[in-house]
Structures are given as structure tokens and as C-alpha cells.
N, C-alpha and C positions, 0 to 999 in steps of 0.2 A: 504494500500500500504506500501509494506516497506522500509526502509531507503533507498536499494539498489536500487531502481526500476527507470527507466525513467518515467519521466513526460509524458504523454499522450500528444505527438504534441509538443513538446518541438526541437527547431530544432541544431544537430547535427556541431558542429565547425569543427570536426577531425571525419574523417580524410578527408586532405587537397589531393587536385590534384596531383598527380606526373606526372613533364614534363622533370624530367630528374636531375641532380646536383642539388643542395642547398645549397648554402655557410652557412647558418645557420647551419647545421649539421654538428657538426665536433668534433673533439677526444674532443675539450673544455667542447661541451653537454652533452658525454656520461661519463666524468669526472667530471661534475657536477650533473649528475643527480646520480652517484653513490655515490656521496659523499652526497644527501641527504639524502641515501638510510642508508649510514653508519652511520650519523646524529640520524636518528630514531631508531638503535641498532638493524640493518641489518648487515653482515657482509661485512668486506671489500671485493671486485672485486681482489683478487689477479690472480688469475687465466685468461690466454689469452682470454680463453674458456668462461669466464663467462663474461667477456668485450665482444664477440661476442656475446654470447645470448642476453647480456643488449642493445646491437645495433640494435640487427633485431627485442628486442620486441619493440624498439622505431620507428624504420621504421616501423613496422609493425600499429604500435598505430599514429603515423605522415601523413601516405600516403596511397592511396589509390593504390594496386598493379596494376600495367601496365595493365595484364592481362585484367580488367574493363575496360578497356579505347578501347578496341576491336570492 
């Protein structure tokens, strides 16, 4: 098995239920989580555009879409 691989039955934290707002989520997250990113000799988020990507891949990686909830 390698490094990358899930554990066989290992059970899943995220993503979390979406029932709508989350105060946890907020410009503060996605300004810390960019500045890990630049931490590790990622480039900085100067761009609007890439501040949106870095949001929705965090929604994305956070919540499970509405959609499922069908």
C-alpha cells in the first residue's frame, strides 16, 4: 500500500454536513490557511481569483454539497 492510500475501513471526519452558514468559515480561515500555504514556499494568494479558488477548494474539502442531502 502506499503512503497515499486510505486505510481499508478507516472512517472519514470530512467532509462535514452542510445545513447552511458557518461562523467558522470566514475570510480569517481562508487567510490562514493561505498563509500556511505561503509558509511552505507556495506562492502568495495575491490575486481575487485565487482567494476564490482557495474558498471553494475549502468548501469543497469542509462540506458535503446540498445536492446529497436530496
Amino acid at each position: 500500500m502506499s503512503h497515499t492510500a486510505f486505510r481499508s475501513g478507516a472512517e472519514r471526519s470530512y467532509p462535514l454536513p452542510h445545513a447552511g452558514p458557518d461562523a467558522q468559515f470566514t475570510e480569517s480561515l481562508v487567510n490562514s490557511v493561505a498563509a500556511v500555504l505561503v509558509a511552505y514556499g507556495y506562492p502568495r494568494l495575491d490575486a481575487s481569483a485565487d482567494r476564490a479558488a482557495l474558498e471553494s477548494a475549502l468548501t469543497a474539502f469542509l462540506y458535503n454539497p446540498l445536492e446529497s442531502h436530496t
